[in-house]
C-alpha positions as a printed NumPy array, in Angstrom:
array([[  3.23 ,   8.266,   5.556],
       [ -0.252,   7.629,   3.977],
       [ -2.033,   4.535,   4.46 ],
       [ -1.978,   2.509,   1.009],
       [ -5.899,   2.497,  -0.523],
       [ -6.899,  -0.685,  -1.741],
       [-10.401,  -1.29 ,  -3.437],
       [-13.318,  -3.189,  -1.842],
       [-14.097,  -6.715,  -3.495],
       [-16.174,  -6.249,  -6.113],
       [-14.646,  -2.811,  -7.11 ],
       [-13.218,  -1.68 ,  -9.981],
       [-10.798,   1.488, -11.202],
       [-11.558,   3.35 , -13.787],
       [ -7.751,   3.397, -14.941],
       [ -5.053,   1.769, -13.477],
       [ -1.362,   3.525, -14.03 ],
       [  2.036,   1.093, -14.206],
       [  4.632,   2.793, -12.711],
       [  8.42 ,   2.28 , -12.394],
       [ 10.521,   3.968,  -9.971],
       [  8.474,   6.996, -10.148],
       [  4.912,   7.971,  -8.03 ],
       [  4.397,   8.065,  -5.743],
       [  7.916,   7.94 ,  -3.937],
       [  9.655,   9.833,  -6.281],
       [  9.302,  13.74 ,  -6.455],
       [  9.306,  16.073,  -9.536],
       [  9.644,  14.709, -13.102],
       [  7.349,  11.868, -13.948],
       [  6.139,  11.591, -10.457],
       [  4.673,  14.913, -10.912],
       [  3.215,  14.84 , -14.347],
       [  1.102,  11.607, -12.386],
       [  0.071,  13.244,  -9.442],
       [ -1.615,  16.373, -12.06 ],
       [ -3.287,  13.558, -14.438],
       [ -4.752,  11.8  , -11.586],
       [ -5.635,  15.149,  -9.517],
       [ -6.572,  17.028, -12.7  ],
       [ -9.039,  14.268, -13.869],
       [-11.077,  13.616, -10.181],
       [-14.408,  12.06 , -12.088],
       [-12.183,   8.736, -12.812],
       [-10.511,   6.456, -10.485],
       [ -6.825,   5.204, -10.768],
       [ -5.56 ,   2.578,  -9.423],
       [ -1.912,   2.565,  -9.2  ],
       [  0.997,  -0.532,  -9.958],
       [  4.239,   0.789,  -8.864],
       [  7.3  ,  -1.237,  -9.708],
       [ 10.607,  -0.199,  -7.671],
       [ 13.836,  -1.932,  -7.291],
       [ 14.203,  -2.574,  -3.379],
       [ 11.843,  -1.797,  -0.613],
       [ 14.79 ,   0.321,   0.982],
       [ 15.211,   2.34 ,  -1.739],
       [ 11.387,   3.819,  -1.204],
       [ 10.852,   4.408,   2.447],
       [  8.727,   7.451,   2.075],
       [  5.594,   8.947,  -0.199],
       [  6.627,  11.984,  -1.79 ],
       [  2.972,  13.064,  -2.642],
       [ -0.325,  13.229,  -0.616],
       [ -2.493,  10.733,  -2.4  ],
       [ -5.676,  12.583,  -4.262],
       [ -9.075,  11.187,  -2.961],
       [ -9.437,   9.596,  -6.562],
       [ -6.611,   7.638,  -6.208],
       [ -8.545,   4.181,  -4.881],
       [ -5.747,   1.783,  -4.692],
       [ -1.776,   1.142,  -4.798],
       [  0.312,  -1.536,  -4.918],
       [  3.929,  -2.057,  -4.853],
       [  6.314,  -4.649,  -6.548],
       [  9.844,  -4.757,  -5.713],
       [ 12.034,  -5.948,  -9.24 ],
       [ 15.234,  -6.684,  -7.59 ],
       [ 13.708,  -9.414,  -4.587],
       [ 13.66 , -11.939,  -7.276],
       [ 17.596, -11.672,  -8.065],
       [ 17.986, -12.419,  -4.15 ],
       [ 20.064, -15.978,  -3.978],
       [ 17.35 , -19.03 ,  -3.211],
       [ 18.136, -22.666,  -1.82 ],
       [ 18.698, -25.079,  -4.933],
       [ 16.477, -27.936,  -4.877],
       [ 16.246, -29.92 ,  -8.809],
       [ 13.728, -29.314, -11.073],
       [ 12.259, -30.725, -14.251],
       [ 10.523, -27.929, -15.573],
       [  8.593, -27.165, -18.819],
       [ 11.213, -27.866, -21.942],
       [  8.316, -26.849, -24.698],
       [  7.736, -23.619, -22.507],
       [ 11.275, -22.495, -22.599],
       [ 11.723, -23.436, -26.401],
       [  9.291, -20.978, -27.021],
       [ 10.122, -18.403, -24.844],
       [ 13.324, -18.824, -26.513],
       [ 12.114, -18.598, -30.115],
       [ 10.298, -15.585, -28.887],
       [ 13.254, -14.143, -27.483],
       [ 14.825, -14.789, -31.127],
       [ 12.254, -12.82 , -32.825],
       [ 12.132,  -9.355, -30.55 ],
       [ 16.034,  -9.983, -31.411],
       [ 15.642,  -9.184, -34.946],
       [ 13.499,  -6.26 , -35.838],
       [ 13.217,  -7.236, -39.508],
       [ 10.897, -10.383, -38.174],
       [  7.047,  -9.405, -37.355],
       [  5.958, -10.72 , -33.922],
       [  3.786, -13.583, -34.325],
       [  0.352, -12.843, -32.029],
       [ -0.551, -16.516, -31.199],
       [  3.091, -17.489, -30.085],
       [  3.651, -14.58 , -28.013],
       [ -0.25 , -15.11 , -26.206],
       [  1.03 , -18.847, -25.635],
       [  4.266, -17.323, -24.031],
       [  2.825, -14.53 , -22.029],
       [ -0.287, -17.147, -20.825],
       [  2.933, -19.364, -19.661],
       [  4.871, -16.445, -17.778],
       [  4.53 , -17.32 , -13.722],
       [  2.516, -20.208, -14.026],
       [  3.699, -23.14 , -11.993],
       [  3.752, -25.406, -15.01 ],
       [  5.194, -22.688, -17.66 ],
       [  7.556, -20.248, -16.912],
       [  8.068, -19.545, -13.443],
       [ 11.38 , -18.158, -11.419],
       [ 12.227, -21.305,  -9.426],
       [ 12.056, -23.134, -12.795],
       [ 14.261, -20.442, -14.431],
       [ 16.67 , -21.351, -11.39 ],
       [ 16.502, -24.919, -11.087],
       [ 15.158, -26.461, -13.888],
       [ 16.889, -29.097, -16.676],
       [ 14.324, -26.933, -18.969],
       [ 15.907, -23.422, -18.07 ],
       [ 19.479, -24.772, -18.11 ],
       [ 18.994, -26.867, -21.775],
       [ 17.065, -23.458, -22.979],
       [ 20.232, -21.603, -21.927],
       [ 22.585, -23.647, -23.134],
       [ 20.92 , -24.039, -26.577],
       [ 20.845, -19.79 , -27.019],
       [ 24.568, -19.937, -25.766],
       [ 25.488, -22.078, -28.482],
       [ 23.874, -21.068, -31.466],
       [ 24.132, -16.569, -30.477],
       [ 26.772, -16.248, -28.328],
       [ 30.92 , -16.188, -28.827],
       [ 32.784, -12.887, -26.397],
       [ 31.498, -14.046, -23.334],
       [ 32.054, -16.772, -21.03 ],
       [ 29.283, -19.1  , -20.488],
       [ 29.407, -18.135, -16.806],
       [ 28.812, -14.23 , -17.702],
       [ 26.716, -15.053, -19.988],
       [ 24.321, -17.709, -17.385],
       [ 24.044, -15.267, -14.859],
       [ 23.745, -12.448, -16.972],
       [ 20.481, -14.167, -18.484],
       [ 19.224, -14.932, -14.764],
       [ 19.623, -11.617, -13.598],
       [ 17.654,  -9.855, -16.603],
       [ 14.941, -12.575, -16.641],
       [ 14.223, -12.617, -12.802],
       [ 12.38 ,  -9.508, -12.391],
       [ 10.026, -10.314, -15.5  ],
       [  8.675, -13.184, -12.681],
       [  8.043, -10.499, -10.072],
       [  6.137,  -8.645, -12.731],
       [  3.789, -11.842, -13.626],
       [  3.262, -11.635,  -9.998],
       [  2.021,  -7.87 ,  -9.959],
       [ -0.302,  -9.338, -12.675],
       [ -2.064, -11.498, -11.236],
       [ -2.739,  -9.575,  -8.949],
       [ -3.808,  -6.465, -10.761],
       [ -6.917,  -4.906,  -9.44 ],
       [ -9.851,  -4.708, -11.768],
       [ -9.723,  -1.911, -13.853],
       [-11.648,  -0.395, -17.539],
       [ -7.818,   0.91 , -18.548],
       [ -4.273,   0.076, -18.389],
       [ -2.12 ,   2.441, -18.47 ],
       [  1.421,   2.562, -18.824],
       [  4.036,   5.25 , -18.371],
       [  6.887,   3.722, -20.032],
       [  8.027,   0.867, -21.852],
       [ 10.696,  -1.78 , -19.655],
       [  9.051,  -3.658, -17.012],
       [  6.301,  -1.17 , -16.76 ],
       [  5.211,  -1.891, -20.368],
       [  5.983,  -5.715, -19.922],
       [  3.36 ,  -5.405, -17.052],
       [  0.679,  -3.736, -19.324],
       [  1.251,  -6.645, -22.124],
       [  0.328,  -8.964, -19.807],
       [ -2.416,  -7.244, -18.623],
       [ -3.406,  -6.633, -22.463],
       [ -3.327,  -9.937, -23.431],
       [ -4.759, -11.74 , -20.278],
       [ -7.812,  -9.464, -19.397],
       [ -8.644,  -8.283, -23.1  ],
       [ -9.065,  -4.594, -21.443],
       [ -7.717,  -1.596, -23.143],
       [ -3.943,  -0.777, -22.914],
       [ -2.76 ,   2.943, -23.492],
       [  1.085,   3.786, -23.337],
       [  2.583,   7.429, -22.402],
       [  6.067,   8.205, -22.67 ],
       [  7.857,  10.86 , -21.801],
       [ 11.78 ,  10.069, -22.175],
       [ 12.349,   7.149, -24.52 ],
       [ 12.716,   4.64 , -22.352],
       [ 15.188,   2.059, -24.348],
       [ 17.283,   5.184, -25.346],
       [ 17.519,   5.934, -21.975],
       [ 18.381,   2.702, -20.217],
       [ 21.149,   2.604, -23.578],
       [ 22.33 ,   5.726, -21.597],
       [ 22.645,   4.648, -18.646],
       [ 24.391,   1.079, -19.493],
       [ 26.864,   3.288, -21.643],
       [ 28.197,   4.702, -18.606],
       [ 28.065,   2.316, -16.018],
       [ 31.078,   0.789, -14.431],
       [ 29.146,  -2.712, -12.91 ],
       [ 29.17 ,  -4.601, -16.331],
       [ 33.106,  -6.567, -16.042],
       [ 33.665,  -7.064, -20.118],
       [ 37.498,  -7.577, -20.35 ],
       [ 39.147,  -5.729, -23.055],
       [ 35.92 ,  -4.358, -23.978],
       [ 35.78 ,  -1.741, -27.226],
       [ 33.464,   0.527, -25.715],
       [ 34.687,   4.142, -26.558],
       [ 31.366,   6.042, -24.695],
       [ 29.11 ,   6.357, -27.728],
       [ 25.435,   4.586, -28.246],
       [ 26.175,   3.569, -31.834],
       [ 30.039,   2.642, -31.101],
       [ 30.515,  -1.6  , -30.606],
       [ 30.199,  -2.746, -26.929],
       [ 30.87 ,  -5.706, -25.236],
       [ 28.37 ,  -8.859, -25.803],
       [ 27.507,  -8.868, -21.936],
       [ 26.532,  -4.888, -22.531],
       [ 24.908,  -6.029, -25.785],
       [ 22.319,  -8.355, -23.8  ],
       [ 21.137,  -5.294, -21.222],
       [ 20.224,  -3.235, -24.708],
       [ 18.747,  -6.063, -26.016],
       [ 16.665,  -6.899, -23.243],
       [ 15.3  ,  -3.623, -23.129],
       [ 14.655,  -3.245, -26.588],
       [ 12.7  ,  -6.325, -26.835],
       [ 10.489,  -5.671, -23.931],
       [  9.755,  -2.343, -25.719],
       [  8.833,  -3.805, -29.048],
       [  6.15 ,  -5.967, -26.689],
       [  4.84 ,  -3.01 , -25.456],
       [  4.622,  -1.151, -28.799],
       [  2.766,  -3.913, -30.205],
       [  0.447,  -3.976, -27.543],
       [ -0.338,  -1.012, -26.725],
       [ -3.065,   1.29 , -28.271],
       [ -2.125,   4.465, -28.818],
       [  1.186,   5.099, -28.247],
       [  2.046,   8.421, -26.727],
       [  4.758,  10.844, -27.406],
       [  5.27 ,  13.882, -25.957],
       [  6.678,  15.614, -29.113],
       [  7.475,  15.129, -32.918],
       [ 11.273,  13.544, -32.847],
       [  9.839,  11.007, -29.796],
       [  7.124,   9.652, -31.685],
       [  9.435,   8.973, -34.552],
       [ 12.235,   7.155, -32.618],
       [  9.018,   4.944, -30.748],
       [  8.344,   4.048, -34.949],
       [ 11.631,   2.857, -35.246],
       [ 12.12 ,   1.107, -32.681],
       [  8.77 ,  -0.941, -33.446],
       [  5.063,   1.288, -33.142],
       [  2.371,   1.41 , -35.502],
       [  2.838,   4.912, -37.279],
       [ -1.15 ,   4.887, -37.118],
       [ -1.573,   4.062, -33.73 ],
       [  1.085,   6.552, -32.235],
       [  0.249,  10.49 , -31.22 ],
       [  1.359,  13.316, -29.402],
       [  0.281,  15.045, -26.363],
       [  2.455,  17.819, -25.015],
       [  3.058,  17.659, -21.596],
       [  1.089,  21.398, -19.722],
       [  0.86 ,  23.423, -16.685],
       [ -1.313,  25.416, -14.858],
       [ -0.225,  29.116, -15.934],
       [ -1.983,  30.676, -13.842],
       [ -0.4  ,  28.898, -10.477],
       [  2.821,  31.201, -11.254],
       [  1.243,  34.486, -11.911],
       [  2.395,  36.649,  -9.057],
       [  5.485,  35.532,  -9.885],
       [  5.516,  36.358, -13.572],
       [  4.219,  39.525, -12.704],
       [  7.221,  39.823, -10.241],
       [  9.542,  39.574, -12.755],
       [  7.843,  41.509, -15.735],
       [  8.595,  44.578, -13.195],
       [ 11.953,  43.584, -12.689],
       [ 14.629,  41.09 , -13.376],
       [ 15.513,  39.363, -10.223],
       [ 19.326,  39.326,  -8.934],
       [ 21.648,  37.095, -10.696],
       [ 20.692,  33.788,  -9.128],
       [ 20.463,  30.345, -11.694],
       [ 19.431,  27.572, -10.958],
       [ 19.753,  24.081, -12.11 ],
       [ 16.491,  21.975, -11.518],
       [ 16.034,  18.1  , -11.372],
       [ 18.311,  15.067, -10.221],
       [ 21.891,  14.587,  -9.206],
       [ 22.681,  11.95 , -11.37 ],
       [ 25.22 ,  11.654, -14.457],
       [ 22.047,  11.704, -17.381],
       [ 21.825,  15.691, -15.851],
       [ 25.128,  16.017, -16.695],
       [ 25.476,  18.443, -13.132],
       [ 28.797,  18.143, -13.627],
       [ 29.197,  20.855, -16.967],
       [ 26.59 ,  22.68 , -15.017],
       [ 29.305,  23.27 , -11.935],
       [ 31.911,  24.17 , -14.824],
       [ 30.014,  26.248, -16.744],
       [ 29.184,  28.353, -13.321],
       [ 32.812,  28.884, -12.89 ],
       [ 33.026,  31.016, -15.777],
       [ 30.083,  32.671, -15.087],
       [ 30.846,  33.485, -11.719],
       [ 34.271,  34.819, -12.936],
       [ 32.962,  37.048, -15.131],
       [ 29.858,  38.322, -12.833],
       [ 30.999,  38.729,  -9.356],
       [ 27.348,  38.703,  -7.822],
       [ 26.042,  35.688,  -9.68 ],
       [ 25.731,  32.804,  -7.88 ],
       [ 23.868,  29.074,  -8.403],
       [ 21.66 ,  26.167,  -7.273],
       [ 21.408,  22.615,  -7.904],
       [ 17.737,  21.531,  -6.756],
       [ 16.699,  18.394,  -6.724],
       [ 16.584,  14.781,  -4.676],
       [ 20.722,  13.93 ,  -3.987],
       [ 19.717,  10.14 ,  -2.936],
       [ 19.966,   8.125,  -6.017],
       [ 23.534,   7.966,  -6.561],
       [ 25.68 ,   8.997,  -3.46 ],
       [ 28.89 ,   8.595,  -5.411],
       [ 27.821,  10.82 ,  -8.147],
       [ 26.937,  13.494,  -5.615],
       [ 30.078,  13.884,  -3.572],
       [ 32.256,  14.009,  -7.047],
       [ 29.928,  17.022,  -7.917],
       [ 30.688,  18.192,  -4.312],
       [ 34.376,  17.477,  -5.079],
       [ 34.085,  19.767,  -8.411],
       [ 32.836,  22.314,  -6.707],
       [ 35.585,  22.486,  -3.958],
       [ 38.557,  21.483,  -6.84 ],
       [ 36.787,  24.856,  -9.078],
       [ 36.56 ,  27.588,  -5.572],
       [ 33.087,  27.768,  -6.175],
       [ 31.887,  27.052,  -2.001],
       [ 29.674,  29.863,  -1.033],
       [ 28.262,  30.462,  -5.116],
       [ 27.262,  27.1  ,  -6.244],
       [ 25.117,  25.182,  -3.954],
       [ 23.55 ,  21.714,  -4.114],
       [ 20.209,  21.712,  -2.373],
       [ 17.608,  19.272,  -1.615],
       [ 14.34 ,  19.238,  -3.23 ],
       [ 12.022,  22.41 ,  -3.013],
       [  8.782,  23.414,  -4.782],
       [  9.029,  25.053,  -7.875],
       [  7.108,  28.07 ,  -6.339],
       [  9.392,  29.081,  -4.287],
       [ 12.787,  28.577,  -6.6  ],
       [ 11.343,  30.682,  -9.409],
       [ 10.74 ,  34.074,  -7.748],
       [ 14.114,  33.475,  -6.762],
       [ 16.051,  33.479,  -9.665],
       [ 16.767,  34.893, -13.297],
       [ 17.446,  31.398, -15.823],
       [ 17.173,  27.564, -15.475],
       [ 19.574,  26.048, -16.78 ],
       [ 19.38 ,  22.301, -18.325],
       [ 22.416,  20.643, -18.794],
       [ 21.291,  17.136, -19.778],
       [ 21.766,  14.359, -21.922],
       [ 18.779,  13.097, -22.302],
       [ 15.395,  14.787, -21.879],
       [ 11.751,  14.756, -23.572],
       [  9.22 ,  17.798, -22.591],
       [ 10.864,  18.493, -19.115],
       [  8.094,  20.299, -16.987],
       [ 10.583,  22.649, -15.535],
       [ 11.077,  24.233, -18.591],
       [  7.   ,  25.096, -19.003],
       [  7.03 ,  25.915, -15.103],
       [ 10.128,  28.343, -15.391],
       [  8.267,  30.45 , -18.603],
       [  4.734,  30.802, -16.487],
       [  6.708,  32.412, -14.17 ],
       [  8.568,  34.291, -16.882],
       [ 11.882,  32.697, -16.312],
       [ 13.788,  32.539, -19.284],
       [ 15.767,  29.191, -19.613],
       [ 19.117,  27.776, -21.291],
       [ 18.813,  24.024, -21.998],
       [ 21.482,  21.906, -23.913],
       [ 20.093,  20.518, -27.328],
       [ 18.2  ,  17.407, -26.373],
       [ 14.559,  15.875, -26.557],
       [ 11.468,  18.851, -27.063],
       [ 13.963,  21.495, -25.329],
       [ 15.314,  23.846, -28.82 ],
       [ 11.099,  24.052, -29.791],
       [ 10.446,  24.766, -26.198],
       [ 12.335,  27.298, -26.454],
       [ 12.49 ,  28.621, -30.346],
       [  9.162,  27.379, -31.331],
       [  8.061,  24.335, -33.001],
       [  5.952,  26.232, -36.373],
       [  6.158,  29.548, -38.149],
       [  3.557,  30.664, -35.686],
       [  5.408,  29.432, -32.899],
       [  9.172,  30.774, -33.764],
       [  7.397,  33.917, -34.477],
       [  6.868,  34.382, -30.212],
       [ 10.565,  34.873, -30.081],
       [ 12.835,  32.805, -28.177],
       [ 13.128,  32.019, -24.507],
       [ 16.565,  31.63 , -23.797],
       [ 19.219,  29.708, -25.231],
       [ 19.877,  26.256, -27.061],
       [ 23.527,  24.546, -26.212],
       [ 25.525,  21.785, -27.284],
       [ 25.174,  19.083, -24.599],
       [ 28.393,  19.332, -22.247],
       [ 29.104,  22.571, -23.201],
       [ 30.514,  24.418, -20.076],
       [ 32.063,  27.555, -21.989],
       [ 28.897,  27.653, -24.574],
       [ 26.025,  27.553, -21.753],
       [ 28.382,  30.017, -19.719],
       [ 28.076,  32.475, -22.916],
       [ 24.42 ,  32.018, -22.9  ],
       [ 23.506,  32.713, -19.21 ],
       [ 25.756,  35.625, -19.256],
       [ 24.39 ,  36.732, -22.648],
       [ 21.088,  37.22 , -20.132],
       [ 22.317,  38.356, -17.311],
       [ 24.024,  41.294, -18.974],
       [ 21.6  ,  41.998, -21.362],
       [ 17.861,  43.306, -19.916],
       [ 16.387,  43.771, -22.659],
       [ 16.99 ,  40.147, -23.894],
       [ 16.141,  38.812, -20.817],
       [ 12.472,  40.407, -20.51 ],
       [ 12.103,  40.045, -24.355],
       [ 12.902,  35.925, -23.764],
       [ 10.913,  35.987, -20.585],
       [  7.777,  37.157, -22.794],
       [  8.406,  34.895, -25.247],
       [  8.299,  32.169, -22.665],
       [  4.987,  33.033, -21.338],
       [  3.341,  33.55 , -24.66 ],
       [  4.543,  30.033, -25.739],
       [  3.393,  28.278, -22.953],
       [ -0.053,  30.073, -22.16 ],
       [ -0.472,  29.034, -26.048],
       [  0.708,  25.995, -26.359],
       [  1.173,  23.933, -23.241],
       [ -1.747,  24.541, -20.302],
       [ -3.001,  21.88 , -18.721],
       [ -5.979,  22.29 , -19.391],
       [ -5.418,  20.667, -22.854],
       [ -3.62 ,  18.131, -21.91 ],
       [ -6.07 ,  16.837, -19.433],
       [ -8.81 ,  17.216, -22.341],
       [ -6.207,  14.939, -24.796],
       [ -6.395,  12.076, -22.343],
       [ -9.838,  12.363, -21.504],
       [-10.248,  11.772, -25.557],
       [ -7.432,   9.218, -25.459],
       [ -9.834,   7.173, -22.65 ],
       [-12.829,   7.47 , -24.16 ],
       [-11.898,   6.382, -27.532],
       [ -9.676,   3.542, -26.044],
       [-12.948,   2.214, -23.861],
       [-14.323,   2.896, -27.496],
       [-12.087,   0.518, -29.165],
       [-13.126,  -2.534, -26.574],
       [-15.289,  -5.064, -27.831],
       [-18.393,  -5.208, -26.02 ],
       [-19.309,  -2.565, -24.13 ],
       [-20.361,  -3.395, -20.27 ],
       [-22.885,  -1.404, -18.004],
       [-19.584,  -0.288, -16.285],
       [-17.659,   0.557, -19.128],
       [-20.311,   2.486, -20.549],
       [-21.451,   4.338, -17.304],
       [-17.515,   5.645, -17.544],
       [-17.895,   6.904, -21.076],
       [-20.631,   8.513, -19.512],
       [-18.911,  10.142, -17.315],
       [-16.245,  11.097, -19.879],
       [-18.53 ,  12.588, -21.948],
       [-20.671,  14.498, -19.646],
       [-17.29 ,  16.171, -18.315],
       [-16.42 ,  16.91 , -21.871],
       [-19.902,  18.533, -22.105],
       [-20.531,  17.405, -25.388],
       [-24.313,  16.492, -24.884],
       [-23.361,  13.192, -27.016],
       [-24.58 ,   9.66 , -26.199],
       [-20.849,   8.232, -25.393],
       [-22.014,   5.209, -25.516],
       [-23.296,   4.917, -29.071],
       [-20.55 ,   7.082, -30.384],
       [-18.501,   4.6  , -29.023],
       [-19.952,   1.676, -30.933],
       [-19.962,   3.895, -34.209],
       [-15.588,   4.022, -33.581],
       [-16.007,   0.37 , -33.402],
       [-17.946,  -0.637, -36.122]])
């Protein structure tokens, strides 16, 4: 396990990344589009904020830590919820009145958020004499606060569902005001997501006056809407919930969305710019709160030229009929129309058989009923879950990916799978149908790389891998198109040069311009080669 860099005293990072349940513990994914920004740009240092749930959950790094990568700190969200002694408190009433107006306001999106208040609130949030966990606990302040929202917002619940639900989603927010105060110096926050992440970067925003940038790759609040949908911890009795986002829920279920959706219309307003990785993500982040002007795109990219030999491997030949599913085994990948769809393929093509890849650790239960499908469907011996392996040695392997998800953004495998000249079948969500039709005239014009499916579709993506597998010609014909799209359109090389920009002009944006945080637009611009004086193009953005 590496040792955990921490800077000197006196030190600073050049950018510091806020992470939640992602690098460096987790592999693939997120985790992995982290470990190439901070590895792909080595003349800036990162510091790195990672935010998990429990210590246990996180035993081991997943990555080797690049040399840039100058300091780490974890935060553990779900310590606070852990029972403490009782002992009476007064607390802060005026804090909590305006936490709770505050609250109010994120709870109607017609209503601006009002700067000042929300700097009083956020300068209050784990101070000893604001708002602080044992105060949220104990405290005649907390419980009057409570009581007050119960009375004037609240009518399904019982008070008791509804007082611990409120504990339970305000808790963590206390282990986050922890995380920043003790931030390490840095020129750039950076967050990669919205939730407690993005709560972490408004109060870094607001209390240091230091630039704060926001990447996301799945909509987070969407998302976390997903995942509350399906759970089976929140007790509503005779709750309406039929399954669907838009369809009415329970009040208790209500809260969780809420929550979330209020801590992401803090970190829209704070952050500057707000990144999408495609056209129908930046639109949702506008309605659910961004600046249109201060929102943009960056693609996620690869390095092409890593998969090669492969590529070349397959333009030769198509490989035997192998397909693979890439990323976790939980219920957003929907594994489970994966499994079903692979019982019709493996009906109709004796030889073809199937992988799950990915880490099988975050929900056990989830797991063994995929296991359970795939004894219940005869499929032992053709479909196999397996633990996590590199990407390099999956794809000379096998002949599609297949994505059977319900939620996705710009998944990397996708990119990865069409350098190596795998051709790919994806069900309809996030950037996957211009992935792999084309996003513009120009684009579309490359041909398509596979197949787009309705999401838990077992006969329709089984129509569509065998619709490859039988055909040659359509497979190398998709398998160019692929390549072509993503040696165009998504190298990594761009990308890194997008947030290089993104830094620069955010340092740009800052008010006065230190010897620090001008030696790192130096540095920025020199690597950009641009011959420029960064420093007084800079001022010229500001003025």
């Amino acid at each position: 396990m590496n040792e955990h860099p921490r800077l000197k005293d006196g030190e600073r990072a050049d950018i510091c990344l806020l992470l939640e349940g992602t690098y460096p513990y987790v592999k693939g994914g997120v985790s992995g589009w982290v470990h190439q920004l901070i590895s792909g740009l080595p003349e800036l240092r990162f510091a790195v904020i990672f935010l998990g749930g429990r210590a246990t959950q996180y035993r081991h790094m997943q990555y080797h830590l690049p040399d840039n990568l100058v300091h780490l700190d974890e935060h553990y969200l779900l310590e606070a919820v852990r029972p403490q002694q009782a002992r009476s408190r007064r607390g802060n009433p005026q804090a909590f009145r305006l936490a709770r107006e505050l609250i109010e306001r994120l709870a109607d999106n017609t209503r601006a958020i009002p700067r000042a208040e929300l700097s009083r609130v956020l300068d209050l949030v784990g101070r000893h004499d604001g708002l602080n966990h044992a105060d949220l606990l104990h405290s005649r302040a907390a419980w009057d606060a409570l009581c007050a929202y119960y009375r004037d917002h609240c009518t399904d619940p019982s008070f008791v569902d509804f007082f611990w639900t409120a504990r339970t989603l305000l808790a963590p927010l206390f282990v986050v005001a922890t995380a920043a105060a003790g931030a390490p110096p840095a020129n750039v926050y950076h967050a990669v997501s919205t939730g407690y992440a993005g709560f972490l970067g408004t109060l870094l925003r607001y209390r240091h006056g230091r630039p704060f940038v926001l990447s996301e790759h799945g909509i987070y609040t969407k998302e976390r809407k997903i995942d509350l949908a399906r759970s089976n911890w929140i007790a509503e009795p005779e709750e309406p919930f039929g399954g669907g986002l838009d369809e009415d829920v329970g009040y208790i279920r209500r809260m969780w969305i809420g929550f979330f959706e209020g801590l992401g219309r803090l970190t829209y307003d704070a952050a500057d710019p707000v990144i999408a990785l495609f056209e129908d993500n930046r639109e949702r982040q506008i309605r659910d709160g961004a600046e249109r002007t201060r929102t943009t795109i960056v693609p996620n990219g690869i390095d092409v030229e890593a998969y090669a030999s492969t590529r070349l491997q397959h333009h030769k030949m198509q490989p035997e009929p192998l397909v693979a599913l890439v990323g976790r085994v939980v219920p957003i990948k929907d594994i489970k129309t994966f499994i079903r769809s692979m019982r019709v393929v493996c009906s109709e093509m004796l030889e073809a058989r199937a992988w799950v890849v990915g880490p099988q650790d975050e929900d056990p239960d989830y797991v063994e009923e995929c296991r359970a499908l795939i004894h219940d469907l005869q499929l032992e011996g053709r479909v196999e879950l397996r633990d996590y392996m590199p990407m390099t040695e999956i794809l000379p392997q096998i002949s599609v990916l297949v994505l059977t998800s319900i939620s996705e953004a710009l998944p990397l495998v996708l990119l990865e799978g069409f350098a190596a000249g795998v051709p790919a079948v994806s069900s309809d969500v996030g950037a996957c149908r211009e992935l792999i039709e084309g996003r513009s005239d120009e684009d579309r014009a490359l041909g398509e790389a596979g197949a787009v499916v309705p999401i838990a579709s077992p006969s329709r993506t089984a129509a569509a891998v065998l619709d490859l597998l039988d055909d040659a010609g359509r497979w190398h014909s998709a398998s160019l198109a692929g390549y072509n799209r993503v040696r165009l359109y998504y190298t990594e090389q761009r990308m890194l040069s997008d947030y290089r920009d993104i830094y620069r002009r955010a340092l740009g944006r800052s008010a006065a311009h230190s010897p620090v945080r001008r030696a790192l637009l130096e540095r920025l611009g020199q690597w950009r080669g641009t011959g420029a004086d960064p420093g007084a193009a800079a001022g010229a953005e500001e003025g």
